[in-house]
C-alpha positions as CSV (number, residue, x, y, z in Angstrom):
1,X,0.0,0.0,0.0
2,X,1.0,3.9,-0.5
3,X,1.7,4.3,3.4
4,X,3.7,0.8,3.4
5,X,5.9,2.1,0.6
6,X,6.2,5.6,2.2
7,X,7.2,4.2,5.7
8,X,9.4,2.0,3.7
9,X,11.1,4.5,2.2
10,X,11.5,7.0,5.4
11,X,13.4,4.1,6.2
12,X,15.9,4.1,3.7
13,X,16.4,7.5,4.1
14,X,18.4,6.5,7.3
15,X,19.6,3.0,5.8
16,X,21.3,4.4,3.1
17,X,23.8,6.1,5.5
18,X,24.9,3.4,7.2
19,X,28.1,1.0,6.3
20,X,26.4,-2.1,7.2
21,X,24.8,-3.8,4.8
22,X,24.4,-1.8,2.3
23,X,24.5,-3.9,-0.5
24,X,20.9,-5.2,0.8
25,X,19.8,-1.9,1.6
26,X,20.6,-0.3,-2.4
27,X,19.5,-3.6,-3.7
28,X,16.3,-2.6,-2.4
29,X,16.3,0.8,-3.7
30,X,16.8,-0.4,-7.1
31,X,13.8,-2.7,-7.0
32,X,11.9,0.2,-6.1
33,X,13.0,2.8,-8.9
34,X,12.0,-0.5,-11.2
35,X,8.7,-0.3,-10.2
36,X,8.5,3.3,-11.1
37,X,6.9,4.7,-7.9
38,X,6.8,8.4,-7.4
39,X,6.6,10.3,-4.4
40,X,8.1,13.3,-2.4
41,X,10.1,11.1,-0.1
42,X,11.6,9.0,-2.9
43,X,12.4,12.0,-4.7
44,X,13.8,13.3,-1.0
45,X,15.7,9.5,-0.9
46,X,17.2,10.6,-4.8
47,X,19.3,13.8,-2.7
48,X,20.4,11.6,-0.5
49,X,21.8,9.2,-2.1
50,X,23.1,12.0,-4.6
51,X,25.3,13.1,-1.6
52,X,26.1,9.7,-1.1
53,X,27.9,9.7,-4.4
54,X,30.4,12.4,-3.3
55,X,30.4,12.4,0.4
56,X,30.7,9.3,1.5
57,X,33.9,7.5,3.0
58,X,33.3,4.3,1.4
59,X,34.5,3.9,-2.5
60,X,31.6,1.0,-2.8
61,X,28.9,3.2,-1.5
62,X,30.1,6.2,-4.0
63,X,30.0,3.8,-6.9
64,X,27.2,2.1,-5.9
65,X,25.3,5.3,-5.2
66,X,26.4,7.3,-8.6
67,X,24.5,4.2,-10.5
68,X,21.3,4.4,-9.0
69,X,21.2,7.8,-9.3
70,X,22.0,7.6,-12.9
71,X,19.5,5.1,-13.5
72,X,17.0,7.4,-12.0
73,X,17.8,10.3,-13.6
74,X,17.3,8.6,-17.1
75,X,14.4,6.5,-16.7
76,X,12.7,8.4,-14.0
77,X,10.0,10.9,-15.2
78,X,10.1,14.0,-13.6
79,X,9.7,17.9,-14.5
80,X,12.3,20.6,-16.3
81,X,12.7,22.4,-13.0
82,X,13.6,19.1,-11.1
83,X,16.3,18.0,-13.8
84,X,17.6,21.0,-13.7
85,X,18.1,21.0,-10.0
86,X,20.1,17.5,-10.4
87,X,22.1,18.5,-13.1
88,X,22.9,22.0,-11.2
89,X,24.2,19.6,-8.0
90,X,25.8,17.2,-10.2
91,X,27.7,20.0,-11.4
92,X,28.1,21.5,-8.2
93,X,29.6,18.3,-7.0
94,X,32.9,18.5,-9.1
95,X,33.5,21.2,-7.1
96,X,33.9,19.2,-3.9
97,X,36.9,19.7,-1.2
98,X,38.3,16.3,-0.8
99,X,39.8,14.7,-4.4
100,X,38.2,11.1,-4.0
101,X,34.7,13.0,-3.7
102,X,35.6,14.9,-6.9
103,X,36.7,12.3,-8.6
104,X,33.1,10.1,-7.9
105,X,31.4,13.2,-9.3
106,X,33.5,13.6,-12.4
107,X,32.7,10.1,-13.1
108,X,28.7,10.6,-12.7
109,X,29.4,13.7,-14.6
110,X,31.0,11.7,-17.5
111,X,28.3,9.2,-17.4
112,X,25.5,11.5,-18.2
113,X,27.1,12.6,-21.1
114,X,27.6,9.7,-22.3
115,X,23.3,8.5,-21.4
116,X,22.1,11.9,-22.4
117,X,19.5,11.6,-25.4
118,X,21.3,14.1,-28.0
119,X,18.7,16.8,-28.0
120,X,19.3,17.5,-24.4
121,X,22.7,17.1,-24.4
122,X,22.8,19.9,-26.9
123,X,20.4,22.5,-24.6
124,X,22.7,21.7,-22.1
125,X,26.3,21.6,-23.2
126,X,27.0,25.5,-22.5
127,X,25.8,24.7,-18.7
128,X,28.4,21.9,-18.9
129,X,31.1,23.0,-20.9
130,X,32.0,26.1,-19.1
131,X,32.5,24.7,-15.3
132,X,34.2,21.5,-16.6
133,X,36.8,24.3,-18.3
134,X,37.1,26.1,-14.3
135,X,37.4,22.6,-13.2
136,X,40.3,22.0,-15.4
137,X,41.6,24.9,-14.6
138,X,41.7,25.6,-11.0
139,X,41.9,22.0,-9.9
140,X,45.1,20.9,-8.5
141,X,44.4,16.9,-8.3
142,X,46.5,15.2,-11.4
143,X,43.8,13.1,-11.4
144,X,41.0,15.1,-11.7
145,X,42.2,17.2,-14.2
146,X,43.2,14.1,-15.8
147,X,39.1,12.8,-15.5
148,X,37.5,16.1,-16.3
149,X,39.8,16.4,-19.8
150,X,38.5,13.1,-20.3
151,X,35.1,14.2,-19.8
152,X,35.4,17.5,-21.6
153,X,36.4,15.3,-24.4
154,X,33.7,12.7,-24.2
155,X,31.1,15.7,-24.3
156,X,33.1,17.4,-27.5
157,X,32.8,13.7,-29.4
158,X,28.6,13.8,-28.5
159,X,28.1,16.9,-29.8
160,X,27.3,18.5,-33.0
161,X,29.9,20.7,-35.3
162,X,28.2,24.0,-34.4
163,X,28.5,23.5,-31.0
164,X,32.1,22.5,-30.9
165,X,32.7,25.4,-33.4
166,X,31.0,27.6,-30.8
167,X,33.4,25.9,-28.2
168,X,36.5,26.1,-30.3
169,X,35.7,29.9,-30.8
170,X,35.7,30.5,-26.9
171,X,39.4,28.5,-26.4
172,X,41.1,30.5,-28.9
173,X,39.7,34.5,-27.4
174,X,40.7,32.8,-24.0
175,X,43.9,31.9,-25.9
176,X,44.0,35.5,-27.2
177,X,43.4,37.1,-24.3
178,X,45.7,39.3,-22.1
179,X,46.0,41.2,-18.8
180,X,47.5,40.7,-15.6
181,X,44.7,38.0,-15.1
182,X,45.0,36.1,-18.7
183,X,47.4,33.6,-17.8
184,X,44.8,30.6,-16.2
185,X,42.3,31.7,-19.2
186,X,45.5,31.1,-21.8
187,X,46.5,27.9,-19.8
188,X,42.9,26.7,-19.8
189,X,43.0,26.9,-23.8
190,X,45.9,25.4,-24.5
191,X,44.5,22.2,-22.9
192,X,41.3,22.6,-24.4
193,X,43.1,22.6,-28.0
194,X,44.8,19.4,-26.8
195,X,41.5,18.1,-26.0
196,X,39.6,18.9,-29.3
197,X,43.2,17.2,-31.4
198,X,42.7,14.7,-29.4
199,X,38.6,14.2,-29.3
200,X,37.5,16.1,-32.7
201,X,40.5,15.3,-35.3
202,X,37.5,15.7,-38.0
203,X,36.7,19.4,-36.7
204,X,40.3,20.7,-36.0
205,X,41.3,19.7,-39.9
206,X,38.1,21.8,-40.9
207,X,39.1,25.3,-43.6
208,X,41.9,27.5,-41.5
209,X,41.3,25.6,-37.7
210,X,44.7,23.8,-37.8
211,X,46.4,26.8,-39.1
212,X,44.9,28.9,-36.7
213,X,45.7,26.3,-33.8
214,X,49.5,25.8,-35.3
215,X,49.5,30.2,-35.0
216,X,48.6,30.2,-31.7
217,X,51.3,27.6,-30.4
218,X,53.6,29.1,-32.1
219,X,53.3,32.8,-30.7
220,X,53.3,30.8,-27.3
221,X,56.6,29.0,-28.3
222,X,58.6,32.1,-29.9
223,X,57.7,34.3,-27.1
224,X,58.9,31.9,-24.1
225,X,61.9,31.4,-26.6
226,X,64.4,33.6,-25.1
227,X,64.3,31.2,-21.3
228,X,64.6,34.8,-20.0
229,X,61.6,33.9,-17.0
230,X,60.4,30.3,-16.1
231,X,57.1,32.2,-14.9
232,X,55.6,30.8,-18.6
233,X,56.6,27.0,-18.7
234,X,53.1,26.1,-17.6
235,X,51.3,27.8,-20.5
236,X,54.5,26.4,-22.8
237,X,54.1,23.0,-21.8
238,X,50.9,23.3,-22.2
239,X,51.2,24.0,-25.9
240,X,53.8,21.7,-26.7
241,X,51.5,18.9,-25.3
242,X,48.9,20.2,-28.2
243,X,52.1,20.0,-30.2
244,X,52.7,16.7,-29.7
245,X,49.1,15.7,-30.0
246,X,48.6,17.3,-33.2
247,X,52.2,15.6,-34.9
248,X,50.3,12.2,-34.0
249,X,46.9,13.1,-34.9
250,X,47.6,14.8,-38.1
251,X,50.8,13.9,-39.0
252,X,50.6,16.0,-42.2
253,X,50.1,19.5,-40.7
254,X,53.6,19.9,-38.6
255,X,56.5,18.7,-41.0
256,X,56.8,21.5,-43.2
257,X,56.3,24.0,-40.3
258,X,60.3,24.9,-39.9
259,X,59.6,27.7,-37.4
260,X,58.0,25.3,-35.1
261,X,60.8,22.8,-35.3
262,X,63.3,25.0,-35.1
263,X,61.2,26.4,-31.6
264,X,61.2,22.9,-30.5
265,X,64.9,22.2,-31.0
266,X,65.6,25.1,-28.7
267,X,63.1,24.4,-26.3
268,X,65.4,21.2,-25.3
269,X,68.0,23.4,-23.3
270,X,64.7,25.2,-21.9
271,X,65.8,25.1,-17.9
272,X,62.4,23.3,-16.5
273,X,62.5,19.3,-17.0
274,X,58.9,19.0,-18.4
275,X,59.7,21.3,-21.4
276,X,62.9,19.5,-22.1
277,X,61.1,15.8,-21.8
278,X,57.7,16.8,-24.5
279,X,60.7,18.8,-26.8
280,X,62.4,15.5,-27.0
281,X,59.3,13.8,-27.3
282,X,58.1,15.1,-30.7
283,X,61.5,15.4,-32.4
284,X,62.2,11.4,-31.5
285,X,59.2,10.5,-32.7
286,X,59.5,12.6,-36.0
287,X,62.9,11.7,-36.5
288,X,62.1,7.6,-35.6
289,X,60.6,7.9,-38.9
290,X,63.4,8.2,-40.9
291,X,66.5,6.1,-41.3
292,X,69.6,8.0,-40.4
293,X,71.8,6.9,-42.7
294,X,68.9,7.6,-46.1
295,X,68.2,11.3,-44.3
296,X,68.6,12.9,-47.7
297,X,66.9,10.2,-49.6
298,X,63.9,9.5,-46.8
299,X,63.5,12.7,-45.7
300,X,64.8,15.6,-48.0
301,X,62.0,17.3,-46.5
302,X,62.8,17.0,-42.9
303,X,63.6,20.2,-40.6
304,X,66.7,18.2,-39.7
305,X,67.6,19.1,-43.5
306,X,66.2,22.0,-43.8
307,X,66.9,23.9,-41.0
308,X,70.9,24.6,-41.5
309,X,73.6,23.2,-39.0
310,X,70.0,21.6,-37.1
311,X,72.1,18.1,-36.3
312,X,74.6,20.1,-34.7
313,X,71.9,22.0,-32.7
314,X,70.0,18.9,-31.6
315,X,73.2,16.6,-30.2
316,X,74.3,20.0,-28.6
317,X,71.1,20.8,-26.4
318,X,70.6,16.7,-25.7
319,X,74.0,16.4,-24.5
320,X,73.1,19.1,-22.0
321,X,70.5,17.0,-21.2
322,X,72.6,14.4,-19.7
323,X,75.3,16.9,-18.7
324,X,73.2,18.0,-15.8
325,X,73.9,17.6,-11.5
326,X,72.4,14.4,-10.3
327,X,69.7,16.3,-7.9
328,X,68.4,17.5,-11.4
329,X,68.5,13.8,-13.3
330,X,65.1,12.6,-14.6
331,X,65.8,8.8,-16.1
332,X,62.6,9.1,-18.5
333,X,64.3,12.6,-20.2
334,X,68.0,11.1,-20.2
335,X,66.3,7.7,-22.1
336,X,64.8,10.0,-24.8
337,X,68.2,12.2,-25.1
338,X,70.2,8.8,-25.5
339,X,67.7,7.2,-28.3
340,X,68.2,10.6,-30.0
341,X,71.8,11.1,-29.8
342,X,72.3,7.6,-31.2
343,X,70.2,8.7,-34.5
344,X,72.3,11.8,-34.5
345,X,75.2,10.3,-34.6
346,X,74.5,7.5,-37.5
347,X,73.4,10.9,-39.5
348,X,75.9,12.7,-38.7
349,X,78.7,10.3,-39.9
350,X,76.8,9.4,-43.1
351,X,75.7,13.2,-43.9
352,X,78.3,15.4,-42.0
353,X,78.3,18.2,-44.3
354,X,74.5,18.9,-43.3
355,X,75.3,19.5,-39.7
356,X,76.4,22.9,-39.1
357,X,75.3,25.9,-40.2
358,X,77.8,27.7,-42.4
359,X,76.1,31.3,-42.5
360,X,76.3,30.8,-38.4
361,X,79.9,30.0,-38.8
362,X,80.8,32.6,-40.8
363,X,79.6,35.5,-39.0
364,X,83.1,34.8,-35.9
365,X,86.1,35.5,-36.6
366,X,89.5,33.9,-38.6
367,X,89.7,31.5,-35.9
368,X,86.1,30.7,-35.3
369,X,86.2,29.9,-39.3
370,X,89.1,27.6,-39.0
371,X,87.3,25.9,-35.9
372,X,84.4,25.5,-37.9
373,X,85.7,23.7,-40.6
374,X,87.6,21.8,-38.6
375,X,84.6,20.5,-36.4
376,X,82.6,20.2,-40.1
377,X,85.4,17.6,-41.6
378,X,83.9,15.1,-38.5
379,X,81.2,16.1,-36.7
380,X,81.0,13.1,-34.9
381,X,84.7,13.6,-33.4
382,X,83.0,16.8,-31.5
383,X,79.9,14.8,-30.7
384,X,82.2,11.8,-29.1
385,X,84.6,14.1,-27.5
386,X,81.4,16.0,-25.8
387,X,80.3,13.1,-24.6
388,X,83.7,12.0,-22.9
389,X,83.8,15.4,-21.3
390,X,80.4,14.9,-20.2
391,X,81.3,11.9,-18.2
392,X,84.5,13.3,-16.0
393,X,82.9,14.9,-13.2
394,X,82.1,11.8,-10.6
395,X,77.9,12.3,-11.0
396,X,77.2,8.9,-11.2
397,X,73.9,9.4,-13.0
398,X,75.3,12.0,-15.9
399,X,78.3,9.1,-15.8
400,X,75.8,6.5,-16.3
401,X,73.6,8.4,-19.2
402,X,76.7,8.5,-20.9
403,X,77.5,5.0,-20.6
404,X,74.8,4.0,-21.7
405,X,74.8,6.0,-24.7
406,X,77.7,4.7,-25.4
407,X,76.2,1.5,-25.3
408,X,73.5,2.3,-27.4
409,X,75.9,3.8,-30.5
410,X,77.7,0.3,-29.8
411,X,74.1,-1.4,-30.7
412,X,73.4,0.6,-33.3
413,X,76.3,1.7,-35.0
414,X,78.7,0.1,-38.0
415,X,81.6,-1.2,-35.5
416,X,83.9,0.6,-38.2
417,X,82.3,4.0,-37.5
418,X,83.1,3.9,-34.0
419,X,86.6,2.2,-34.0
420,X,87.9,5.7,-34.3
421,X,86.7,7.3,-31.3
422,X,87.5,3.9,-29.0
423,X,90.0,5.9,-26.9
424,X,87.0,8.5,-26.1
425,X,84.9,6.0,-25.2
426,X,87.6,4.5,-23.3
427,X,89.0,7.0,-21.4
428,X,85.8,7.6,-18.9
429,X,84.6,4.4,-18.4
430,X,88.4,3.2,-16.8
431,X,88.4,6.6,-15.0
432,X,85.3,5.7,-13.8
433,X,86.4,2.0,-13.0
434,X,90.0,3.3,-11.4
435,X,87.9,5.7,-8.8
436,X,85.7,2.8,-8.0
437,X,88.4,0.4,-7.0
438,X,90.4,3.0,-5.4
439,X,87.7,4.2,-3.1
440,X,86.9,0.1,-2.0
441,X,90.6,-1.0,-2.6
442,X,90.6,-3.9,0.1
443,X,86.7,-4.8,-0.9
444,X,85.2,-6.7,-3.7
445,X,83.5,-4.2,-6.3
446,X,81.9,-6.6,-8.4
447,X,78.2,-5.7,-7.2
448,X,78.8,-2.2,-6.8
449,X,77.0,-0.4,-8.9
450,X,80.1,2.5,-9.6
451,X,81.8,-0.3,-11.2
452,X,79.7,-2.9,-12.5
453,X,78.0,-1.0,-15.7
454,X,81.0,0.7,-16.6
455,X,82.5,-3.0,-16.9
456,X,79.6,-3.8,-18.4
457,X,79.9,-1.0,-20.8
458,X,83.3,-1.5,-21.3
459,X,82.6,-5.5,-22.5
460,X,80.1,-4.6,-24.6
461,X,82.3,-1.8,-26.7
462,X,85.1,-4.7,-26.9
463,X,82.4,-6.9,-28.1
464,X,81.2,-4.4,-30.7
465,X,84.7,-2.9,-32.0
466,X,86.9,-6.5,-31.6
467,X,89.7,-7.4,-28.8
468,X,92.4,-6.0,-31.1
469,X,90.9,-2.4,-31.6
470,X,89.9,-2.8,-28.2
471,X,93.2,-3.1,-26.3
472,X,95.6,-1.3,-29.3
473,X,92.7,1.6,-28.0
474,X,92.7,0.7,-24.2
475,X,97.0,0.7,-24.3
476,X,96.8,3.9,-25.7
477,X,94.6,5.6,-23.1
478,X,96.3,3.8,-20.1
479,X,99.6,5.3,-21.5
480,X,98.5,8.8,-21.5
481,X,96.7,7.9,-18.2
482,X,100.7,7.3,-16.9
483,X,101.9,10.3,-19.0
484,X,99.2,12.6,-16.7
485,X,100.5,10.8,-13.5
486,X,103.8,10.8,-13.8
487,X,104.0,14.9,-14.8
488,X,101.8,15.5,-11.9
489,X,104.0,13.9,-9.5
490,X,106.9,16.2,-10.8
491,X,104.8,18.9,-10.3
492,X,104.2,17.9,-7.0
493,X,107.9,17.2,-6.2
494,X,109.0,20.4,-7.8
495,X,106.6,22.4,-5.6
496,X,107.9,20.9,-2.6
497,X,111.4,22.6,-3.4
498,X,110.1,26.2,-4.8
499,X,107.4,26.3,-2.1
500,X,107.7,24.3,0.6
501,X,104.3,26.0,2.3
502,X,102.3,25.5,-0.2
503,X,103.6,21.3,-0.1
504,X,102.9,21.0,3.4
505,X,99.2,22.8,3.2
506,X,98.5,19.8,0.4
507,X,99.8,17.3,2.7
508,X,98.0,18.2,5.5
509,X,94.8,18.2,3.9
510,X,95.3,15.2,1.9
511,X,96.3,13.7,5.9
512,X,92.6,15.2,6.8
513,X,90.8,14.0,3.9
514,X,92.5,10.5,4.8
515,X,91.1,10.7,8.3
516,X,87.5,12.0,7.4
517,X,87.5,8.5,4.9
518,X,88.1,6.2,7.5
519,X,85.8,7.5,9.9
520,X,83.3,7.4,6.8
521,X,84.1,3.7,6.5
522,X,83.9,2.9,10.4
523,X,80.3,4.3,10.4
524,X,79.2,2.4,7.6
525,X,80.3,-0.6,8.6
526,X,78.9,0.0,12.0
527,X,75.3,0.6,10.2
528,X,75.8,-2.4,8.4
529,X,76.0,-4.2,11.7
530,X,72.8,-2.0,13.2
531,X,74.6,-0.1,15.2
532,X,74.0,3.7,15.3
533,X,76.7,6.0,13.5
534,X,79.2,7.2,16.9
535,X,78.7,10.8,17.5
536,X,81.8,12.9,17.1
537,X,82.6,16.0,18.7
538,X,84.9,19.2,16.7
């Protein structure tokens, strides 16, 4: 009977907050919204459970409670002004304080787009568009501004051309806008262009929008160009993500934009990481498309031709990628800068004419000329020689990036290309070896991670180049490694004659530096043993 149903229900206005079995208890609710019954306190039981969705503590109960409210807010009939009450909370509810409760809401949010009959998706999508935008925004959950891009791009696929032309035309004024307040506005837009690349391909290649869009970036790109204030690399990032979305969705737009290459191949010595990591990004996966050694032949119409001395320009700004203090390593962007510099350098010793730019070179003097065409008679000497550099300060992460790229050219490479620069490749993995075994001399180093990819390096490059390159290579380095020593230590004895102060500060700080090792080595082994480290007093 009607009163049986409404007691029944004033019931499950309490039930519904409560932990305990609440799978019986929205069970119950569902068979009830089956059977279509309408009153004020099932409608009252509908808010409820609506907070439910957001507020409570219990992921089960959010799910649980987002799905019958769907259910009932697409079968359920009901007037305009009550709909529009729902849909006001729903968006409301994205809103939230706490990030699980957001993210619940985003995720009803995303399913009523998706359930929506068309026509009413359409009266509605300005009322949804614009807070999903705030949302994105002002949010600073990763992922909720990860769930509402997905659901700004769910609601862009749904919808008609007008209204994501309509759309489209308010990201690029926000993208145009300025004032000391235009900088959220501008970032909001260059994530809503990534989202319509990514959602409306069909739209974006649509009469001037992906010439417009390309515009845009660019301005953003040439104008954060000079790294003269970090203040920007939000916005920047922001654009080189569209960047990178539009070189995979329309792969025919970007190649023949130079300006935008050229921007991107100086964006990877841009001081923040993120910048440098999407810069490497796109040009690996542009240049992963054409074999190295063909470049002329594959890809006559590549920036990396076209843009003069660009080779150059790219191995430079990746190898200060690697060439960076270890507090400042990020694996992910010294992975990229080694797959690149590998294709680099197979170009570079099949096309080294292409690789610097010879109006550049021209405008130094005498001596900058003669350097020039030094450099330009083997490219890959400089690029080698960098590299070895690179590796001498005892970092052990910019060592082991360098390593490693080592042992990438040795995978990669003709053995015969990189015979000649064995004594460069050499030379920093035994330093690195020799400080290893003279920091442990009395221990076993073998498992030590100092020594054991440098030796690992080191077997792979005699692998690659043969044991008689190999050690003609290592004899050579080992000699000049005796050469250094044995000048030093005439140096040294020297000074101890012409200035005898001077010899006896060295040797008392070398005596120091002794003492501070072995107390270094006492405390470590007495943490090995669980003891605590022995307090010293100056």
């Amino acid at each position: 009977t009607t009163s049986q149903m409404q007691a029944l229900l004033s019931l499950l206005h309490s039930a519904v907050r409560e932990y305990d079995h609440h799978n019986s208890t929205f069970g119950l609710v569902k068979a009830i919204l089956l059977k279509r019954y309408m009153s004020s306190e099932l409608y009252d039981l509908m808010d409820i459970i609506l907070k439910l969705s957001v507020q409570s503590q219990k992921s089960t109960i959010r799910l649980a409670s987002s799905q019958i409210f769907l259910q009932y807010l697409i079968d359920y009939p009901m007037g305009k002004q009550r709909m529009d009450n729902h849909l006001h909370q729903i968006v409301l509810n994205i809103k939230y304080e706490y990030e699980e409760g957001r993210l619940s809401a985003i995720d009803l949010f995303s399913s009523v787009i998706q359930k929506f009959p068309l026509p009413v998706l359409e009266e509605k999508s300005q009322f949804f568009f614009l807070p999903l935008v705030l949302q994105l925004a002002n949010d600073d959950s990763k992922k909720c501004k990860e769930a509402v891009a997905e659901c700004i791009s769910l609601l862009l696929q749904r919808l008609s051309t007008e209204s994501v032309q309509a759309f489209f035309g308010y990201a690029k004024r926000w993208s145009l806008s300025s004032g000391i307040d235009s900088l959220p506005m501008q970032r909001a837009s260059a994530q809503l262009f990534g989202i319509f690349v990514d959602s409306r391909p069909d739209y974006v290649k649509r009469g001037s929008n992906a010439s417009d869009l390309i515009s845009i970036v660019l301005d953003v790109m040439l104008k954060q160009i000079t790294f003269e204030s970090e203040s920007g690399w939000e916005l920047l990032y922001h654009n080189l993500i569209c960047t990178e979305k539009l070189n995979k969705q329309l792969p025919s737009l970007l190649p023949a934009n130079y300006e935008i290459w050229g921007a991107l191949v100086k964006m990877l010595a841009y001081p923040h990481p993120w910048i440098m990591q999407v810069s490497s990004r796109i040009i690996s996966s542009h240049l992963s498309t054409i074999e190295p050694t063909k470049l002329l032949s594959d890809g006559p119409e590549s920036f990396a031709v076209k843009i003069p001395g660009c080779l150059y320009k790219i191995a430079s700004n990746l190898c200060r990628q690697l060439d960076v203090e270890d507090v400042h390593y990020v694996e992910s962007t010294s992975t990229i800068a080694i797959k690149t510099i590998s294709w680099v350098f197979r170009a570079m010793k099949q096309h080294p004419n292409i690789c610097y730019d010879v109006d550049e070179g021209n405008k130094g003097g005498s001596g900058e000329e003669e350097n020039a065409l030094e450099r330009s008679k083997d490219p890959c000497l400089w690029l080698m020689t960098r590299l070895s550099n690179i590796a001498k300060p005892k970092d052990i992460h910019r060592r082991e990036s360098v390593f490693k790229c080592f042992a990438a050219l040795c995978t990669s490479c003709n053995p015969d290309d990189l015979i000649p620069y064995l004594e460069l490749m050499i030379d920093p993995i035994d330093r690195a070896i020799r400080e290893a075994n003279n920091l442990h001399p009395d221990e076993q180093t073998g498992n030590d991670p100092k020594s054991a990819i440098p030796k690992d390096v080191l077997q792979i490059v005699e692998d690659t180049c043969g044991t008689e390159q190999f050690l003609r290579a290592f004899a050579e380095v080992n000699r000049k490694v005796r050469e250094k020593r044995d000048k030093r230590k005439q140096e040294l004895a020297s000074e101890a004659i012409h200035n005898p102060a001077a010899a006896a500060q060295r040797k008392i700080k070398r005596q120091i530096g002794k003492r501070e090792r072995k107390k270094g080595k006492i405390d470590d082994r007495r943490a090995m043993r669980g003891a605590s480290k022995k307090r010293r007093h100056s």
